[in-house]
DSSP file (Angstrom, degrees, kcal/mol; ACC not computed):
  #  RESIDUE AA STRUCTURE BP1 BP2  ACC     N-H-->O    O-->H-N    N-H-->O    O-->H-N    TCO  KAPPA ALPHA  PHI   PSI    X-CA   Y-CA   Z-CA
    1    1 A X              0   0    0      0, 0.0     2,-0.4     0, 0.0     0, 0.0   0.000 360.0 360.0 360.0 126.9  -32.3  105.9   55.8
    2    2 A X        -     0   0    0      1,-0.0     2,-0.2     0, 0.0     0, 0.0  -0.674 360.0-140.7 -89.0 128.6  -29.0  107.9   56.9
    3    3 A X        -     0   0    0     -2,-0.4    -1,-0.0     1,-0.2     0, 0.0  -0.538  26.1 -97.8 -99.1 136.5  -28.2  110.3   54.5
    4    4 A X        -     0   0    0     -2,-0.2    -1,-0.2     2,-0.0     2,-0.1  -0.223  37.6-144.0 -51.1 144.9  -24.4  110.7   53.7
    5    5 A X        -     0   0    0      0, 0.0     2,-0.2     0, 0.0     0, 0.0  -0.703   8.4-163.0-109.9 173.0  -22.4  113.9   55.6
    6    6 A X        -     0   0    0     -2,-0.1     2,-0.0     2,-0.0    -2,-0.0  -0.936  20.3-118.9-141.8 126.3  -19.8  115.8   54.0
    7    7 A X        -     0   0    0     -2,-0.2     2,-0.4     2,-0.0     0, 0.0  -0.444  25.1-167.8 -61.3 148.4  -17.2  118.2   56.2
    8    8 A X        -     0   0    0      2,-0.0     2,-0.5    -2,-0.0    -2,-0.0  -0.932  19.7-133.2-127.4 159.8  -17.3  121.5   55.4
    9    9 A X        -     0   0    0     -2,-0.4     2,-0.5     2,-0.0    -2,-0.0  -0.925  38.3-176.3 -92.5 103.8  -14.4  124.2   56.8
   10   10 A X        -     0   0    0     -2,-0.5     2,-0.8     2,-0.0    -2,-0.0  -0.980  15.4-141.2-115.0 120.2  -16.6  126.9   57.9
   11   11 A X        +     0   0    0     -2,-0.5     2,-0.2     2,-0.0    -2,-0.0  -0.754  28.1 151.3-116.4 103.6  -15.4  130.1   59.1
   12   12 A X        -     0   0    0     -2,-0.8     2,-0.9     3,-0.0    -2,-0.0  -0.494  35.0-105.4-110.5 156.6  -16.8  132.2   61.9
   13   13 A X    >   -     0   0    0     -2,-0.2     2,-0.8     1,-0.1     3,-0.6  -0.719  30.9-111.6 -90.5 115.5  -16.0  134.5   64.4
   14   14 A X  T 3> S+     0   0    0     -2,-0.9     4,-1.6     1,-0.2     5,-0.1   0.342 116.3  49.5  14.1 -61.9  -15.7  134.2   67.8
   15   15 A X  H 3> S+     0   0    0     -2,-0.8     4,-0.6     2,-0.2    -1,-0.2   0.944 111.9  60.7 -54.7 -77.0  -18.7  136.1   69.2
   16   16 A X  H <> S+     0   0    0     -3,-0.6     4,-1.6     1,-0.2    -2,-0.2   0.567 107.6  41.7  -6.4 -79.1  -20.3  133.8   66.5
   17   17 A X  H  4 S+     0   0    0      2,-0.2     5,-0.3     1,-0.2    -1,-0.2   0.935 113.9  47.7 -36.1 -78.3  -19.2  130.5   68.2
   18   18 A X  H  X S+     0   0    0     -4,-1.6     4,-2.3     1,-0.2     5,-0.2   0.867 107.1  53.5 -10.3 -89.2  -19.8  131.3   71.5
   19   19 A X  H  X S+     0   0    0     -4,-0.6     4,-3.5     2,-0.2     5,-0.4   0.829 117.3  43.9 -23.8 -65.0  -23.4  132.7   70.7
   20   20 A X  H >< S+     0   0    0     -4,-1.6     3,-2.2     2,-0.2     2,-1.1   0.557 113.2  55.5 -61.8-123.6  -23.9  128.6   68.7
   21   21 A X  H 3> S+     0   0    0      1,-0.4     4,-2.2     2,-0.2    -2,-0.2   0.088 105.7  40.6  23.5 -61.6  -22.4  127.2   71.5
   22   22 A X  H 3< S+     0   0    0     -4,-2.3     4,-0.5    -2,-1.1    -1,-0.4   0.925 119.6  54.5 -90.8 -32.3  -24.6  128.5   74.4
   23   23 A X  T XX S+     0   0    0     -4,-3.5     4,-4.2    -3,-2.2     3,-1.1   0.952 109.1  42.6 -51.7 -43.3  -27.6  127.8   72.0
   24   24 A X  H 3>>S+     0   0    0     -4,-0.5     5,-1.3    -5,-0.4     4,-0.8   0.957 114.0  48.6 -66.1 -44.0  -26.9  124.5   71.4
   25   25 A X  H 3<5S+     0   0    0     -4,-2.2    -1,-0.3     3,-0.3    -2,-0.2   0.442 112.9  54.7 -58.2 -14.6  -26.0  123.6   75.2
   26   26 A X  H <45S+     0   0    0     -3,-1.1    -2,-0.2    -4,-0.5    -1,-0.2   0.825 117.2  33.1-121.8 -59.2  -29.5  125.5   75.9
   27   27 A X  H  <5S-     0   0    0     -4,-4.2    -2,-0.2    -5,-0.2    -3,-0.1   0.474 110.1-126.3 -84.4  16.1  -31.5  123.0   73.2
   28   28 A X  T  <5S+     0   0    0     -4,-0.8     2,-0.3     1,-0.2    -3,-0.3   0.953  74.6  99.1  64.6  61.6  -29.3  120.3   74.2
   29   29 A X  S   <S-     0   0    0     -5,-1.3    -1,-0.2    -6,-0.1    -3,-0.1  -0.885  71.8 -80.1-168.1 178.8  -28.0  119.3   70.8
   30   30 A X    >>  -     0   0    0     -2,-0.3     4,-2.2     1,-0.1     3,-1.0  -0.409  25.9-111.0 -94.8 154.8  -24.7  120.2   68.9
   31   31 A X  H >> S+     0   0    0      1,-0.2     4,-1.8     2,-0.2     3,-0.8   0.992 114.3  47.8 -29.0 -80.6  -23.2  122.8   67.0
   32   32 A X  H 3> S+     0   0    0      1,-0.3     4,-1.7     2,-0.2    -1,-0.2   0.651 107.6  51.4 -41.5  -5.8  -23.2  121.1   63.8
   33   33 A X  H <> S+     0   0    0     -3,-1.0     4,-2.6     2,-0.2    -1,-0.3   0.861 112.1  54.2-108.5 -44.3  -26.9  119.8   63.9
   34   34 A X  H <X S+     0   0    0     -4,-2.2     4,-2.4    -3,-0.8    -2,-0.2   0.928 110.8  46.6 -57.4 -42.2  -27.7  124.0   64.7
   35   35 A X  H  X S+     0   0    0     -4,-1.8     4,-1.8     2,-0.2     5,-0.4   0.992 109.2  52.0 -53.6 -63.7  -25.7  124.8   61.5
   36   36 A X  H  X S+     0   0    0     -4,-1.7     4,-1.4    -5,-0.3    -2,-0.2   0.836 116.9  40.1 -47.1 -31.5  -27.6  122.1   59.6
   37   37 A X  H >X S+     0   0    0     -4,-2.6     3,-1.4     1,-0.2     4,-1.1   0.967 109.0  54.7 -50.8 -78.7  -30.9  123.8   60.9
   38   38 A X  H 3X S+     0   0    0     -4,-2.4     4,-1.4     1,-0.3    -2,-0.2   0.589 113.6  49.7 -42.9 -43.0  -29.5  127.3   60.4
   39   39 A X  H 3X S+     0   0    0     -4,-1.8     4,-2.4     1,-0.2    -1,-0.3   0.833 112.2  47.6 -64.7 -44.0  -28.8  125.7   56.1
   40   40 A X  H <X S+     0   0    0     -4,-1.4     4,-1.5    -3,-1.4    -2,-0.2   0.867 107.7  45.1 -72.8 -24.9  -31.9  124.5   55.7
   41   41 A X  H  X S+     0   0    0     -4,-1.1     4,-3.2     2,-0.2    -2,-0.2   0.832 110.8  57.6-105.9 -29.5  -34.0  127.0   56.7
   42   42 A X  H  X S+     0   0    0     -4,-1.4     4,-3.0    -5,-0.3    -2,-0.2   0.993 114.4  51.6 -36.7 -74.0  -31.5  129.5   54.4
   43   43 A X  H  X S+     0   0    0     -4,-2.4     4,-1.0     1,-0.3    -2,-0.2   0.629 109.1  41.6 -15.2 -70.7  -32.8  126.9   51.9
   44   44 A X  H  X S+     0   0    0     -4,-1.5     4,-5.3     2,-0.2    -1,-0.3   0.721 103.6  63.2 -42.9 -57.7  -36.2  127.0   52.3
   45   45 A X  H  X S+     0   0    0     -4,-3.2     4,-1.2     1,-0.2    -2,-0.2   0.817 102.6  53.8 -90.8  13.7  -36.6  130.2   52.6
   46   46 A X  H >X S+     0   0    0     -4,-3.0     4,-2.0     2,-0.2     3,-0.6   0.925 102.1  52.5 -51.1 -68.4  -35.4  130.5   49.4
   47   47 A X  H 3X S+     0   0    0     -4,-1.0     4,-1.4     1,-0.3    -2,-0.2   0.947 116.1  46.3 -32.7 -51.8  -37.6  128.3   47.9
   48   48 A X  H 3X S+     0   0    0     -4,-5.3     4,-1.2     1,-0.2    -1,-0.3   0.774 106.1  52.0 -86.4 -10.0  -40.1  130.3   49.5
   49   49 A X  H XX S+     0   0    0     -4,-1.2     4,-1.3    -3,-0.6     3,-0.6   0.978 114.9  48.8 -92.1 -62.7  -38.9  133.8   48.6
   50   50 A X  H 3X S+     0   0    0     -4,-2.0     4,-1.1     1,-0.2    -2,-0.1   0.679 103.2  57.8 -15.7 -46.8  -38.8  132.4   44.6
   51   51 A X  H >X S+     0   0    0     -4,-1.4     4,-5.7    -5,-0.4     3,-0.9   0.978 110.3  44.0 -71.3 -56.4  -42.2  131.1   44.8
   52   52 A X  H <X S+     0   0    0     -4,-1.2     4,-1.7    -3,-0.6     5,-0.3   0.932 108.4  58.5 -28.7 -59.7  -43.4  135.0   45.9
   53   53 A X  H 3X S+     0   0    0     -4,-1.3     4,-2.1     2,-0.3    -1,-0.3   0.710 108.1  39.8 -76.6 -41.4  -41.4  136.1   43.4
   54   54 A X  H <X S+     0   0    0     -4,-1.1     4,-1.6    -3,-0.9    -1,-0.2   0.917 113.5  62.2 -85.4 -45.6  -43.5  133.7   40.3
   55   55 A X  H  < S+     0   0    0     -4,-5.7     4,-0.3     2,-0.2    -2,-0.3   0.816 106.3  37.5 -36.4 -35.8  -46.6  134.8   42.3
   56   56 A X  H >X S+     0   0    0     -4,-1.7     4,-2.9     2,-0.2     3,-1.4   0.889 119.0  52.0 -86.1 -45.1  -46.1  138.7   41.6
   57   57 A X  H 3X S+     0   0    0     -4,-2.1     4,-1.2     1,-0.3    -1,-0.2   0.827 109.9  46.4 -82.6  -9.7  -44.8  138.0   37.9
   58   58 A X  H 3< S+     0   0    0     -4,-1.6     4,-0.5     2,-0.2    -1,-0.3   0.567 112.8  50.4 -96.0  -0.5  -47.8  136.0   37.3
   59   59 A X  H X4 S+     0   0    0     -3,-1.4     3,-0.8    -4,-0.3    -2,-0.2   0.950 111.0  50.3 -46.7 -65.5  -50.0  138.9   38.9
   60   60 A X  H 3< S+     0   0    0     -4,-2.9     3,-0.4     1,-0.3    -2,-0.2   0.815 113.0  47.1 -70.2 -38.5  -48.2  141.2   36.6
   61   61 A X  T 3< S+     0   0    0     -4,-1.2    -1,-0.3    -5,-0.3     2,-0.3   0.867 130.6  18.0 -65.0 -32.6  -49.0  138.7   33.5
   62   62 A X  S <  S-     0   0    0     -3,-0.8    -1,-0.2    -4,-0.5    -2,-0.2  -0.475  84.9-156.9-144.1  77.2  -52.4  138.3   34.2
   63   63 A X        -     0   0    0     -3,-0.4     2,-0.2    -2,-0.3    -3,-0.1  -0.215  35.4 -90.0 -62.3 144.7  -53.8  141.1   36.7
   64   64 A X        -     0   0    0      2,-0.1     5,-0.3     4,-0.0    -1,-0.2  -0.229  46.6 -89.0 -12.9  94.8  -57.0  140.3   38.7
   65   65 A X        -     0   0    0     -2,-0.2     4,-0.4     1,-0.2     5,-0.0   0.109  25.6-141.2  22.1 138.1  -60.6  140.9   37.5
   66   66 A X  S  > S+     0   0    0      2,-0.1     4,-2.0     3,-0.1    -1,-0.2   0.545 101.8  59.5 -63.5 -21.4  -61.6  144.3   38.5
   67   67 A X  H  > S+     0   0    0      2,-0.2     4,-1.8     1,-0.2    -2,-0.1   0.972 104.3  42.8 -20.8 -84.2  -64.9  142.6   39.1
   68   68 A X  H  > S+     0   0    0      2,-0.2     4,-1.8     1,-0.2     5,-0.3   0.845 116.6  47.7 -76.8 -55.2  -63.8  140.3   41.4
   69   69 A X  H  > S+     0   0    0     -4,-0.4     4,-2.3    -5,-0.3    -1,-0.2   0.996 115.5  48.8 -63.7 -55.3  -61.5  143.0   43.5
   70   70 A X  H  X S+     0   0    0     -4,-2.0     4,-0.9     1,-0.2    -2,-0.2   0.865 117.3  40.8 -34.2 -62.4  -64.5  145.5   43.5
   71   71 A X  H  X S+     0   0    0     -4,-1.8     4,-0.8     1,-0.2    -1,-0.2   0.967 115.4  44.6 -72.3 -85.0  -66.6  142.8   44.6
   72   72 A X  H  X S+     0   0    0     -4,-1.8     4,-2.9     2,-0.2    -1,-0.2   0.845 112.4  60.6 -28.0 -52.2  -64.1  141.0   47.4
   73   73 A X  H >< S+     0   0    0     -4,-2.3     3,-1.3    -5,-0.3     5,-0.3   0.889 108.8  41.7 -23.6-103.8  -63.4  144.9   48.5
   74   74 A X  H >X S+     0   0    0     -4,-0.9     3,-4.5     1,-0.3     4,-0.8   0.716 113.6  51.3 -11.1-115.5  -67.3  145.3   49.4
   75   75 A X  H >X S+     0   0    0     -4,-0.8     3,-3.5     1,-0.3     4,-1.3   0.355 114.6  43.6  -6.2 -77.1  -67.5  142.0   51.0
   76   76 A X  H <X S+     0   0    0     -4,-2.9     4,-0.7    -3,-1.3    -1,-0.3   0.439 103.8  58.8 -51.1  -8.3  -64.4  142.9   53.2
   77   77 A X  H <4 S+     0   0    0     -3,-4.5    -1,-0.4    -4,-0.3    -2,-0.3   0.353 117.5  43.4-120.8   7.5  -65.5  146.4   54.1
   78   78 A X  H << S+     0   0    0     -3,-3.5    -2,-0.2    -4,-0.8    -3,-0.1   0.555 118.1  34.4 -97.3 -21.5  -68.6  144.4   55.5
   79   79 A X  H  < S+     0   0    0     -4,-1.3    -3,-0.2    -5,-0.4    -2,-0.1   0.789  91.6 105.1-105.1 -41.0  -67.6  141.9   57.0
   80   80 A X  S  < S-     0   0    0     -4,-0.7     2,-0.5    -5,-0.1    -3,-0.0   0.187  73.9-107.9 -46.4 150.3  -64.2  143.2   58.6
   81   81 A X        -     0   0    0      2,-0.0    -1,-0.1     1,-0.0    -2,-0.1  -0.730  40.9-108.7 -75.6 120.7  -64.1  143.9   62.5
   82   82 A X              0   0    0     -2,-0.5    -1,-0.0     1,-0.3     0, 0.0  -0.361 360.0 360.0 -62.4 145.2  -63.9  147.6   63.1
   83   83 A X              0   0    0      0, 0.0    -1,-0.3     0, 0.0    -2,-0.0   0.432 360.0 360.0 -59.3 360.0  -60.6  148.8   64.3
């Protein structure tokens, strides 16, 4: 299903254009669909930067076992490849 566009008035600089330009000519597809990348993946890694962000505070609510680090530690300092 094709998803409705909307224009936007976007404003770049030169170098900027250029620089999109010879990328897009190089993956054979358009400015605008490199901008649409270039929003989504702003997007995303939002999403993903957020998601860190509830991980740490729900560290910080509920810290790890000491058990369980002690334990994993050992395991890891056995198991690991020496540098």
């Amino acid at each position: 299903m094709a998803m409705a566009r909307r224009e936007l008035l976007v404003q770049l600089d030169d170098d900027l254009v250029h620089e999109l330009d010879r990328l897009a000519t190089s993956l054979g597809t358009s400015r605008s669909e490199l901008l649409r990348r270039g929003a989504q993946v702003v997007i995303e890694a939002g999403d993903l930067a957020a998601a860190d962000r509830e991980l740490m505070a729900a560290y910080r609510r509920l810290p790890p076992d000491p058990a369980l680090l002690l334990s994993v530690t050992r395991l890891a300092a056995r198991t690991a490849p020496p540098w």
